[in-house]
N, C-alpha and C positions, 0 to 999 in steps of 0.2 A: 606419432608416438614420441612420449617427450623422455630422456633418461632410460628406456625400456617399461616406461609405464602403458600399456595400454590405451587407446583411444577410449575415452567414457563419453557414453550416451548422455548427455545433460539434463534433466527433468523436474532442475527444482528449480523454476524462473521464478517460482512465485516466491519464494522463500529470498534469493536474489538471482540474479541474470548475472549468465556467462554462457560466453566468453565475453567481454566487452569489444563496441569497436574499435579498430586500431587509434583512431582520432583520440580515444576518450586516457586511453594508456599514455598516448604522447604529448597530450596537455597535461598531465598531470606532471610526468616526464620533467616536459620544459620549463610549466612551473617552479618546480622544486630544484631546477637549476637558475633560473633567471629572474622568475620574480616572488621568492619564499621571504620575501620582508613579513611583517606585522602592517595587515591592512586596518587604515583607519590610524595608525598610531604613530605616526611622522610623515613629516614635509617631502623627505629626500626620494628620488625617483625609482625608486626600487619598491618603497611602500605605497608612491602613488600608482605604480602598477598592479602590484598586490590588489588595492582597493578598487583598480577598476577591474579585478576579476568578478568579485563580487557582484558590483553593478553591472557585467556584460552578462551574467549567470539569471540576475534577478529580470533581465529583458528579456531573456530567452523564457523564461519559466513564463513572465507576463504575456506575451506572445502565442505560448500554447496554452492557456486556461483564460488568454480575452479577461486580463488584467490591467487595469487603466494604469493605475502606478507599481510601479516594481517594487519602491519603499513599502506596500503593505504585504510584501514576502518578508520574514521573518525564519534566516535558516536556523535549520534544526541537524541535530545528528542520525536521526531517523524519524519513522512515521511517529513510534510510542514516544518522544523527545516530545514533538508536534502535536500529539493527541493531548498533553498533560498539560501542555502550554495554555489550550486552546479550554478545557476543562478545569484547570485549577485556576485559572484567568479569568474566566467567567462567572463560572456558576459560585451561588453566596448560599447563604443560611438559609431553609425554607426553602430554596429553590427546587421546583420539582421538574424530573429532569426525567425523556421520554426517549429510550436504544431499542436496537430490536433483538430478539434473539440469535441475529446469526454476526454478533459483535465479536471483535477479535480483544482478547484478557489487557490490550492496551489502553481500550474503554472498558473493560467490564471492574478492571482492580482500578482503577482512579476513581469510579463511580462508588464502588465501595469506601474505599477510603474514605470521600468525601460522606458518604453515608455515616459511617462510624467515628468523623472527627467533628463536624460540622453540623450534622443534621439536615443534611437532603433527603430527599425522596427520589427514588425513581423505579420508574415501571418499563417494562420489556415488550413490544408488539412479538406475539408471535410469529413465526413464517411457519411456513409447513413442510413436508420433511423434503421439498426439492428447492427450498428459500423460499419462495415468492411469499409476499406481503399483503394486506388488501390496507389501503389509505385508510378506509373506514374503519379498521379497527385500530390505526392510528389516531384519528378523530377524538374516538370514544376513549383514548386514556389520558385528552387534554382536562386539565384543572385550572384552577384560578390562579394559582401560581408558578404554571407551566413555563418556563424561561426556555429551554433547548432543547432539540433532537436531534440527536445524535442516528446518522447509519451509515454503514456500510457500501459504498458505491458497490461492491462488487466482493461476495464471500470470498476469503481465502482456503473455503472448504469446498464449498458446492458449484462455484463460478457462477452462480444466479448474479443477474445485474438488477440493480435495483431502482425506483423508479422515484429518481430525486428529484428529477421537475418538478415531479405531482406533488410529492409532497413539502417542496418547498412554497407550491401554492397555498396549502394549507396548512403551513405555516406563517408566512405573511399573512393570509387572514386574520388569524391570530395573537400578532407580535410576537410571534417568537422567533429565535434565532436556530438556524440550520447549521450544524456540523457536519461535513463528511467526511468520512474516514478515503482517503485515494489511492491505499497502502497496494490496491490488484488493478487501479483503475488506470493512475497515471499514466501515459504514454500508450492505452492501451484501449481506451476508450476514448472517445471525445469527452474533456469536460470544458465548459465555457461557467466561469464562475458567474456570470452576468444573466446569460440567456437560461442557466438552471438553478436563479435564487440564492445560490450558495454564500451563507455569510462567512463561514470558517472554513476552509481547506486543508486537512492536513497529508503530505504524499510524502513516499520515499524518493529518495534520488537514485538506488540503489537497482531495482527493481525493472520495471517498464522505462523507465529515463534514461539507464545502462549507465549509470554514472556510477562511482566508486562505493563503496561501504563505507557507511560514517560521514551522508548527505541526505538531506529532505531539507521541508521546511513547512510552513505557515504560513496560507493566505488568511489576512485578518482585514475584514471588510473597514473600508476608511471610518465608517458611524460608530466602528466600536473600540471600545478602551478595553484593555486584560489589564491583570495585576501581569506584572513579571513574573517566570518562573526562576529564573535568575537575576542578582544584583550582583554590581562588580563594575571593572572597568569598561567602559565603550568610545575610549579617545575621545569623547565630547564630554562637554561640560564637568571638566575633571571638578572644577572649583564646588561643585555641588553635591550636596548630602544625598539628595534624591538620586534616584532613576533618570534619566534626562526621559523628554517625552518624545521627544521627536522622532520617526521612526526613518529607519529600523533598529536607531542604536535602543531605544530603548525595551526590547525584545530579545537582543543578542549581546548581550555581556561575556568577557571575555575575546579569546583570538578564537579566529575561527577559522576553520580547513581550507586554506586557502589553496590547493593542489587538488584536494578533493573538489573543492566547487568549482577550480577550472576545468578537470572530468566531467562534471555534470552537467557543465556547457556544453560540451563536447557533445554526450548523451544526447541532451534535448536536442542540440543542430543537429545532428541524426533523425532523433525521430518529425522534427518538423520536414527532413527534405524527403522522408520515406511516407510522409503523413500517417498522421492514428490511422486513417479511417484503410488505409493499405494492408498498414501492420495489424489490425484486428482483425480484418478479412483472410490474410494468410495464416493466425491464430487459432483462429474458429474452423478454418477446413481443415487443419490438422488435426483438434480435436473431434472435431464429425469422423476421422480418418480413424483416430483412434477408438470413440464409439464404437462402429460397426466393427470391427475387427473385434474387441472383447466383449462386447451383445450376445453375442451366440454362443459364450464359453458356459458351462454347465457349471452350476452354483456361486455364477458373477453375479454379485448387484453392484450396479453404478448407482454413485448419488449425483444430483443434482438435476438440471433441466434436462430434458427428453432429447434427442436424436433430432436436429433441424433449427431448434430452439435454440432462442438467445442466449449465450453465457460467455463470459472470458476463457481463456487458455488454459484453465482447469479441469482434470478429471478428477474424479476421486470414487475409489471402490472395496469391497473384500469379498473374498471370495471364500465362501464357506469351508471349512474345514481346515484352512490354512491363516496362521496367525498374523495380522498386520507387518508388524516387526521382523517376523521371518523370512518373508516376503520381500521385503524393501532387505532382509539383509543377501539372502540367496541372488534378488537382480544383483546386486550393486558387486558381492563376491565373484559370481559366477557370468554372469552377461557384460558385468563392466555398464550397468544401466542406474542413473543415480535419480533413486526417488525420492519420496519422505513418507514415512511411516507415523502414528501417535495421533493426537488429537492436536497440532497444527496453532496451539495458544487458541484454540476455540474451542470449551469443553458448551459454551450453550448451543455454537451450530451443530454438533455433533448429537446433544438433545434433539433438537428438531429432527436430525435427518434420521436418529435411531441408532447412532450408531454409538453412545454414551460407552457402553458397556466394552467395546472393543477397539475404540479408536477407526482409521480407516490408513489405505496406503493415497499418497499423491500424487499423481505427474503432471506438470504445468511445462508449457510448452513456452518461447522466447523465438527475438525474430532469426536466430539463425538457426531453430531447430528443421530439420529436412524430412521431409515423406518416409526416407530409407529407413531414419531413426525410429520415427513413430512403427514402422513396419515389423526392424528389429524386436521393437519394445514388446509387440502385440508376438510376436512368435516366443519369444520369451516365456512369457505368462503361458500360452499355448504347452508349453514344454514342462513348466513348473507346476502344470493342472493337472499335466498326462501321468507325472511323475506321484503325486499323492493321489491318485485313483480317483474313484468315483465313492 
């Protein structure tokens, strides 16, 4: 108990992770006492430490996503910074551009936009209402001037994980370029940008990484050039009218977080000595944990994959007669349990799964959340079903 504030239940990882580790609080900490110069933009020993945070940040990241150079990280302030980058950088006139329906509004409004400023095209592979995908009807909505696909590693609604190897196969068939969104995946799944195709990465820092708010970035495969989303200072090549090209300065214009991205060091040396593949395994049997406990509640429907089956650290559900909103307000009032209620900036996966019309509540689970919590949560709900009848 902090102040007299009660202990709260935490269950919005997916939205961002907390608490963070102690490591990631005291880098950030010591940064912002010892080395808060302006990295990149002087000689004297205080900026060149500054800037080697950046490049100790950019090997941690290349390390866990089997990045050959760290220079084609390009940090961002978040996933949607990274998504815009990665889509207004690319895609031109004509270009038709292929998302699925369970895209988060970070792809769905850039894609627009560009629709209604430029004259793209783009089409939407259905999922069906638990995410899953089928490659073939991917296939069937390539055209002759198919340039991008854009998906989802992993819904921030339904925690379906989605199946980017495949389809980054059949996208290299094709020449076109792969986007994934890493925004549920990072830290939380294995991604190897190499072994899964992957030309564009964009992930939060915030998230699965446990690094601070206001850190992500951009992996941008070495074969490819973006326009900038930013122009401005990058302490190189001041003498010049252009962009320099040389990366990464020429992707990150202006100063960049340099206290934040020593937390996000922090974060990924965490999750590399805990490994993904630990921390997804202890993710997944708490949501199984959760599953069965609210399975049996009368007028639950849970969305997303079945009891057994693959997904991230997401639930998501409603329960008839009782309003989203009310729900997530009554936990958070009365149990001290913090979910998220609403459509999640994803009103197309919410078409898929059916729930358009009423949104749904969410609990996402993070690596310090505990059995006891998940247990609390589920007698909660138990209490708040009993209490509005049958």
């Amino acid at each position: 108990m902090i102040d007299g504030i009660k202990p709260v239940i935490y269950l919005d990882h997916a939205a961002t992770s907390w608490p963070k580790p102690p490591t990631v609080t005291e880098a950030v900490v010591q940064t912002m006492l010892n080395d808060a110069a302006n990295p990149g933009r002087g000689s004297h020993a205080m900026a060149v430490r500054a800037s080697r945070v950046l490049f100790d940040t950019r090997k941690q990241l290349s390390k866990l996503f089997n990045i050959k150079n760290p220079n084609d990280i390009a940090f961002a302030s978040n996933t949607t910074m990274a998504l815009n980058m990665a889509i207004k950088g690319f895609v031109k006139p004509g270009d038709h551009v292929i998302a699925t329906s369970v895209e988060h509004n970070s792809v769905r409004r850039p894609l627009y936009y560009l629709e209604q400023t430029i004259g793209i095209e783009v089409s939407y592979v259905e999922a069906d209402e638990k995410g899953n995908l089928s490659i073939d009807d991917v296939a069937k909505l390539i055209q002759s001037n198919t340039t991008l696909v854009i998906v989802n590693h992993s819904s921030n609604l339904l925690g379906t994980i989605m199946p980017v190897a495949d389809i980054a196969e059949l996208t290299k068939k094709h020449g076109i370029k792969l986007l994934v969104d890493a925004a549920q995946s990072a830290g939380i799944i294995e991604v190897d940008v190499k072994a899964m195709g992957i030309d564009m990465l964009a992930f939060p820092g915030h998230k699965g990484l446990l690094g601070p708010q206001g850190t992500g970035g951009l992996y941008i495969d070495p074969a490819l050039e973006l326009v900038p989303l930013l122009h401005g200072g990058t302490g190189s090549q001041s003498e010049a009218l252009e962009q320099p090209k040389v990366r990464p300065d020429r992707y990150e214009a202006g100063t960049q977080n340099t206290p934040g991205l020593a937390g996000l060091k922090a974060g990924v040396q965490y999750v590399l000595n805990e490994t993904v593949k630990n921390i997804h395994t202890k993710e997944w049997n708490l949501i199984q944990r959760a599953i069965e406990g609210l399975l049996p509640l009368e007028r639950m429907k849970l969305l997303g994959p079945e009891l057994g089956e693959a997904r991230t650290g997401i639930i998501a559900f409603n329960i008839e007669g009782i309003d989203p909103s009310e729900l997530s307000f009554i936990l958070d009032q009365h149990y001290q349990v913090a979910v998220r209620a609403g459509f999640h900036c994803t009103p197309l996966a919410h078409a898929s799964a059916g729930t358009f019309e009423t949104g749904a509540v969410r609990a996402s689970v993070g690596v310090y959340t505990t059995e006891a919590e998940i247990d609390a949560f589920i007698e909660a709900i138990k209490e708040i079903v009993k209490q509005y009848g049958v």
